[in-house]
C-alpha positions, -999 to +999 in steps of 0.1 A: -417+428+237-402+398+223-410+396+182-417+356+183-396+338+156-407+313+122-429+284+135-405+257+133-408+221+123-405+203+153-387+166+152-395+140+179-371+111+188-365+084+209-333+070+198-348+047+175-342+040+134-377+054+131-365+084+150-336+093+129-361+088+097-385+112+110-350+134+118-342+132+077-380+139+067-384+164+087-348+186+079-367+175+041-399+196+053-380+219+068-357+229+035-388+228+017-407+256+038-380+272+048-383+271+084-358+259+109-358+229+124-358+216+160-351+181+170-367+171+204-359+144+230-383+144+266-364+127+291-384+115+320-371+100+351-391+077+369-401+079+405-396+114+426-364+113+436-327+116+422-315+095+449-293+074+423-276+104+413-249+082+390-281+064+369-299+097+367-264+111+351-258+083+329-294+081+315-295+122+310-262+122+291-277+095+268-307+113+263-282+136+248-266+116+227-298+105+213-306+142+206-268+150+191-274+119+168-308+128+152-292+165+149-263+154+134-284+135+108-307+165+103-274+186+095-266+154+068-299+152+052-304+191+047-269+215+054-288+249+049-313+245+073-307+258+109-312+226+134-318+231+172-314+203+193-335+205+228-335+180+256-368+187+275-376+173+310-411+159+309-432+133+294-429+130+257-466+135+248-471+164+271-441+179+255-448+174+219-486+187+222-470+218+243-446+223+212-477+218+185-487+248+197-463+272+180-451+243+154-451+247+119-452+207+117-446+179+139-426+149+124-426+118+142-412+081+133-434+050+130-421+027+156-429-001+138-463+002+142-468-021+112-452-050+133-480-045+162-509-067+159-528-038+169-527+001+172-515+005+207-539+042+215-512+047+244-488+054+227-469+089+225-477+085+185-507+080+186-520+104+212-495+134+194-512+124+160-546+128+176-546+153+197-520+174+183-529+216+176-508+214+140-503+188+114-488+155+121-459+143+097-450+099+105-423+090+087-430+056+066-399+038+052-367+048+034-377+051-005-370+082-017-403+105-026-420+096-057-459+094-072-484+120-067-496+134-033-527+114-020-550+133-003-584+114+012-614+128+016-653+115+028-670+152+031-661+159+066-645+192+079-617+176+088-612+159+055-616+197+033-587+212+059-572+179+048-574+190+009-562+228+015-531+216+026-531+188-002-528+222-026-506+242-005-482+212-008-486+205-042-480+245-051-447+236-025-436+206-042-448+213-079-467+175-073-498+169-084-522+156-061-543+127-066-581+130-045-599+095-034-631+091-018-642+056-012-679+044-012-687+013+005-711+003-023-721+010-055-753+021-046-734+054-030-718+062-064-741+090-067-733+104-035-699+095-036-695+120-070-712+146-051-691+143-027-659+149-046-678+178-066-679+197-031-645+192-025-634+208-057-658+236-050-647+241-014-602+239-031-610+258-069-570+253-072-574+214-073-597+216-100-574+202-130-565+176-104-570+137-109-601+122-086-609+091-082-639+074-067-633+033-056-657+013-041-648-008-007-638-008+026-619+029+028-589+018+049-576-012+030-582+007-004-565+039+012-536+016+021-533+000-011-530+037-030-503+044-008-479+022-019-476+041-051-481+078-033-453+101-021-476+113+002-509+108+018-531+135+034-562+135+054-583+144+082-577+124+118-621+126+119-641+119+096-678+121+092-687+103+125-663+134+141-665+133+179-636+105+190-601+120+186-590+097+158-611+082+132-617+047+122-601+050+090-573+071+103-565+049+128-561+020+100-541+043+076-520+052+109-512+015+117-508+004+080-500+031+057-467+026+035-456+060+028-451+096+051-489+107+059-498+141+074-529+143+100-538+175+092-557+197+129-572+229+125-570+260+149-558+252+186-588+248+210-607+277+216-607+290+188-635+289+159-626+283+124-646+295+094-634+257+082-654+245+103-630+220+122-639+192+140-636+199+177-611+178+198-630+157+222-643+127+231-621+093+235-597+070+212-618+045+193-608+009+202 
């Protein structure tokens, strides 16, 4: 029987800057956990046929070259850590969820997604952050880390997996972590404080951590904190559960200015004394 290897971090790119940024966070993450890391690239042809045997050629051996680069920069950004490059045949999505299956961590670049008008729920970030079996790394912007890990909570399931890996990070990193909950009103103060006093309950190692509780609209005032944050964590549902990615999340995903981890439970199937949020339903428009 085969003994299966370390979980690996798993780098997706598509020959873009974004690409190669998610290449030098993820080597980061990788040095960090001491796994290795693997830098993916899922080439797709279109149609059924190879009849243009010269395109197909040319496009494949560029594919590669897109997968040497991002290697080459993972080998840059951390030397120690053992980089595999893989070229996959198939769509990108369907790839990257297969991979999330046995990934320590996926990293992925932004695209620019602060550029589009809207989020476009097509795309192979957004469906890997949503439907995704491990947590979800996206690379924001070229800063180097700084401020406190940011971890966002509203009570849900998905939010409290969200805050476990907050502390195993901040244990990892020797970073404190900041926890905000945001109450539409200040009539929901009271419920707001209960809700971070069942958070701390639920993670006892957070508890000399700083909380805050703001009052607002949660995605602009999650936004806003990150600009200060080296980090922010949180759940991809949240109390509504049921669609694949929140309303909040999906804001934060469009807008948010530094690296935030989606944080999924156990694969499908499988029940989790956590309580996760099962994966169904559609992407919220």
């Amino acid at each position: 029987m085969r003994t299966p290897g370390p979980a690996p971090v798993v780098v997706g790119v598509n020959g873009t800057s974004s690409g190669l940024a998610a290449a030098r966070l993820g080597a980061r993450e990788a040095a960090a956990r001491g796994q290795p890391l693997r830098i993916l690239h899922a080439f797709s042809w279109p149609g059924r046929s190879f009849d243009d045997a010269p395109d197909w050629a040319t496009a494949r051996h560029e594919a590669g070259l897109i997968v040497a680069r991002a290697v080459a920069t993972a080998s840059r950004t951390a030397p120690g850590v053992p980089v595999e490059g893989r070229l996959a045949d198939g769509l990108p999505v369907r790839e990257l969820l297969r991979q999330s299956r046995t990934a320590e961590l996926i990293v992925l670049g932004d695209d620019d997604l602060t550029l589009s008008p809207r989020l476009p729920v097509d795309s192979v970030l957004v469906q890997t952050v949503a439907r995704a079996r491990c947590p979800v790394v996206v690379a924001r912007g070229v800063r180097p880390p700084a401020g406190p890990l940011l971890a966002a909570v509203d009570g849900s399931p998905s939010s409290m997996l969200a805050l476990r890996v907050a502390a195993v990070e901040s244990r990892r990193r020797s970073v404190p972590v900041e926890i905000v909950h945001v109450v539409d009103s200040p009539a929901a103060l009271e419920d707001g404080h209960r809700v971070l006093e069942a958070a701390l309950t639920a993670v006892p190692e957070l508890g000399g951590s700083q909380s805050r509780l703001l009052v607002g609209e949660a995605a602009p005032i999650l936004i806003r904190a990150s600009r200060r944050a080296r980090m922010m964590i949180l759940g991809p549902r949240g109390v509504g559960g049921g669609s694949l990615l929140g309303a909040v999340a999906q804001q934060v995903l469009h807008r948010c200015a530094c690296p935030t981890v989606f944080v999924h439970g156990t694969p499908a199937g499988h029940r989790s004394t956590a309580g996760t949020v099962p994966s169904a339903g559609a992407l919220m428009s």
